[in-house]
C-alpha positions as semicolon CSV with decimal commas, in nm:
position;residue;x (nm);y (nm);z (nm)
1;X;0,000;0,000;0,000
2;X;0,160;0,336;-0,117
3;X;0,163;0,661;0,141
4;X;-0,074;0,849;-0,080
5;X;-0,339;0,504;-0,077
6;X;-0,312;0,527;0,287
7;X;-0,381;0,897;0,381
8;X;-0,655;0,858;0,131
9;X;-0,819;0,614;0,335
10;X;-0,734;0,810;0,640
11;X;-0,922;1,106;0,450
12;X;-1,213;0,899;0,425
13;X;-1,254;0,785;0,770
14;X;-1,184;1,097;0,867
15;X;-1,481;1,249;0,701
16;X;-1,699;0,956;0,772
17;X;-1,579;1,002;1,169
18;X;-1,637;1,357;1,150
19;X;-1,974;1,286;1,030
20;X;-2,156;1,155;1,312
21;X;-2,027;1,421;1,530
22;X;-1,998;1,515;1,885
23;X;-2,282;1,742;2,014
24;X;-2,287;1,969;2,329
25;X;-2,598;2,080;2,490
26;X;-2,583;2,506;2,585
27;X;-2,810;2,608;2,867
28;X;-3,057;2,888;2,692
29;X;-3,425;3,055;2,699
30;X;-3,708;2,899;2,489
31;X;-3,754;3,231;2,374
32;X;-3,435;3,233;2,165
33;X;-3,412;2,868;2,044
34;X;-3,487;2,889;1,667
35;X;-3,754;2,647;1,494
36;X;-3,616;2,330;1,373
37;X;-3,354;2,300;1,644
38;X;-3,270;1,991;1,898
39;X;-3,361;2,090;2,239
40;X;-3,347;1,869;2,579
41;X;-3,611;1,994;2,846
42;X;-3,601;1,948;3,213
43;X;-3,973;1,947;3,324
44;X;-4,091;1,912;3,702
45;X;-4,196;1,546;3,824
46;X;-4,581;1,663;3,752
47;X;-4,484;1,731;3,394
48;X;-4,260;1,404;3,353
49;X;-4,584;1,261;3,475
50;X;-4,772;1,387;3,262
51;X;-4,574;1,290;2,959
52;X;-4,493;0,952;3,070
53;X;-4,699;0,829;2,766
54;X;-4,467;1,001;2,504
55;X;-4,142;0,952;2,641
56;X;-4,098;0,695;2,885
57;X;-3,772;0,746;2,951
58;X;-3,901;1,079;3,119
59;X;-4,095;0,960;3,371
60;X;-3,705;0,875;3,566
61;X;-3,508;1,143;3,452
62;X;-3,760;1,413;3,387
63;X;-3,609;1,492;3,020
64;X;-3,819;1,552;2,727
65;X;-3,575;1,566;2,397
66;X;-3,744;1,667;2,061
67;X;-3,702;1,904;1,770
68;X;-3,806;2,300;1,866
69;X;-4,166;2,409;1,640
70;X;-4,259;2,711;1,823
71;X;-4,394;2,896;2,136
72;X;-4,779;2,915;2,129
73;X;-4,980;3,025;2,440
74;X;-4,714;2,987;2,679
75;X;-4,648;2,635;2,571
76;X;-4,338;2,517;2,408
77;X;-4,421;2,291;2,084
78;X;-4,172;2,009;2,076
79;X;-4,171;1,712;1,785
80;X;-4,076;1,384;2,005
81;X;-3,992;1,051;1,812
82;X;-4,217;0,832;1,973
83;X;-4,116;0,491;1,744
84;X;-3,969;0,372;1,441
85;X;-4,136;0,270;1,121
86;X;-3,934;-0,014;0,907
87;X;-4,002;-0,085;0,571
88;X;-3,729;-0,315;0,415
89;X;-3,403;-0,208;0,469
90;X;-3,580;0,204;0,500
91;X;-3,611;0,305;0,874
92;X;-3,790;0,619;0,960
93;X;-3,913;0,786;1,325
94;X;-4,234;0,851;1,384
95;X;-4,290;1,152;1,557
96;X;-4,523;1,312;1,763
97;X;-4,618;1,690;1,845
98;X;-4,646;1,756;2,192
99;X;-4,722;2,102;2,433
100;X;-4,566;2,141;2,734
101;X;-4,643;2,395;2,936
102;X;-4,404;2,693;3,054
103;X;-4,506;2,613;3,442
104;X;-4,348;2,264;3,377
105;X;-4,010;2,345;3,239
106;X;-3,728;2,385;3,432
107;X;-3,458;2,412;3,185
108;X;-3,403;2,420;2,850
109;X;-3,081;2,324;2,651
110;X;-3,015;2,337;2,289
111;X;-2,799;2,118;2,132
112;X;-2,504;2,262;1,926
113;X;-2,204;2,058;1,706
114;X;-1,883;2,041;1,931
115;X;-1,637;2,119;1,676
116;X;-1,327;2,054;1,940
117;X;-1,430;1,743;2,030
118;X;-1,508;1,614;1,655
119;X;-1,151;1,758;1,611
120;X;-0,999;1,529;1,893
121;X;-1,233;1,219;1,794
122;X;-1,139;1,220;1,442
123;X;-0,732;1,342;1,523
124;X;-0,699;1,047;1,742
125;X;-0,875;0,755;1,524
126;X;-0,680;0,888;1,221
127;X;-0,329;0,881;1,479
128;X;-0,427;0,547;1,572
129;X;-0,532;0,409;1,215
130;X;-0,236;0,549;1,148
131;X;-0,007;0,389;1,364
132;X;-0,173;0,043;1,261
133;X;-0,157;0,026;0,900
134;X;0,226;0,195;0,952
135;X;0,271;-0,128;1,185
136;X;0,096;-0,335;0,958
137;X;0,330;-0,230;0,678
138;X;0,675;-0,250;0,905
139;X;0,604;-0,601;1,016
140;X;0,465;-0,755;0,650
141;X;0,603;-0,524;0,400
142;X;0,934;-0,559;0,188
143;X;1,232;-0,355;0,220
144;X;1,434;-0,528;-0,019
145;X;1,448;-0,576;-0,408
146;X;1,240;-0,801;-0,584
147;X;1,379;-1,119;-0,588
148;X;1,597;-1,005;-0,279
149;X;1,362;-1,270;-0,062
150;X;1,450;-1,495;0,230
151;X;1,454;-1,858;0,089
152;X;1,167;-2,093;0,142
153;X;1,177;-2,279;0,479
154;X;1,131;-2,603;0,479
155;X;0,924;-2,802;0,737
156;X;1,019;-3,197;0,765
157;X;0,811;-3,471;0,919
158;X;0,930;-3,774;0,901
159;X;0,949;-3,833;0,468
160;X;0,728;-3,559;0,413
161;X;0,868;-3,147;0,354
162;X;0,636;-2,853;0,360
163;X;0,816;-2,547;0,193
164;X;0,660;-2,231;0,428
165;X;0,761;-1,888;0,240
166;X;0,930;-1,732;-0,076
């Protein structure tokens, strides 16, 4: 493998790394948190309660995660994936609009890309994919000339020889 086949592949899995990303979720107001957005919501235990039928991881933690629509009537408007639909080898999440009310909420964090952390992820798999196909290289490749190889070694049992190499 030449040194320009292998940082092409480390290219690729660097941008296929880099695509699944390492998010952060920023403490804000509901106010400011554009439509379309990821948000994680910390309701009260009446409001976990409450949505225990949409998310039933909630009812423990209290956390309501879904995609920002709006603010109407002192409710935020929050699209939940409440299941998944599969048809073949197609998967898609069915989802769910929910209120909650402004009395329930606690906190509200949006969640942002963590450009840092991709950095690091995707740095240290490429170092360490690195490393390995360098290794693999060192301890299979050939140095020498073509026809510049060890000789075959031959294995004997008994009458029979198996030749092992060359």
């Amino acid at each position: 493998m030449t040194k320009r086949a292998v940082c092409r592949n480390l290219v690729l899995m660097s941008v296929l790394l880099m695509s699944a990303g390492c998010y952060q979720y920023i403490p804000t107001d509901a106010g400011l948190v554009p439509q379309g957005d990821n948000v994680r919501i910390l309701v009260t235990r009446l409001g976990a309660e409450q949505f225990s039928q949409v998310t039933p991881e909630g009812v423990n933690s209290g956390v309501i995660t879904g995609t920002m629509q709006g603010i109407e009537d002192d409710d935020i408007v929050l699209s939940v994936p409440v299941g998944e639909r599969r048809e073949g080898f197609m998967t898609s999440s069915l989802m769910q609009t929910i209120r909650v009310p402004m009395g329930e909420v606690l906190d509200v964090d949006r969640r942002e890309f963590d450009g840092l952390a991709t950095g690091l992820v995707v740095g240290g798999a490429a170092a360490l994919a690195a490393g390995i196909i360098f290794g693999i290289i060192e301890a299979f490749g050939s140095d020498g000339a073509p026809g510049d190889e060890d000789p075959p070694v031959d294995f004997t049992f008994g009458r029979f020889s198996l030749p092992i190499g060359g």
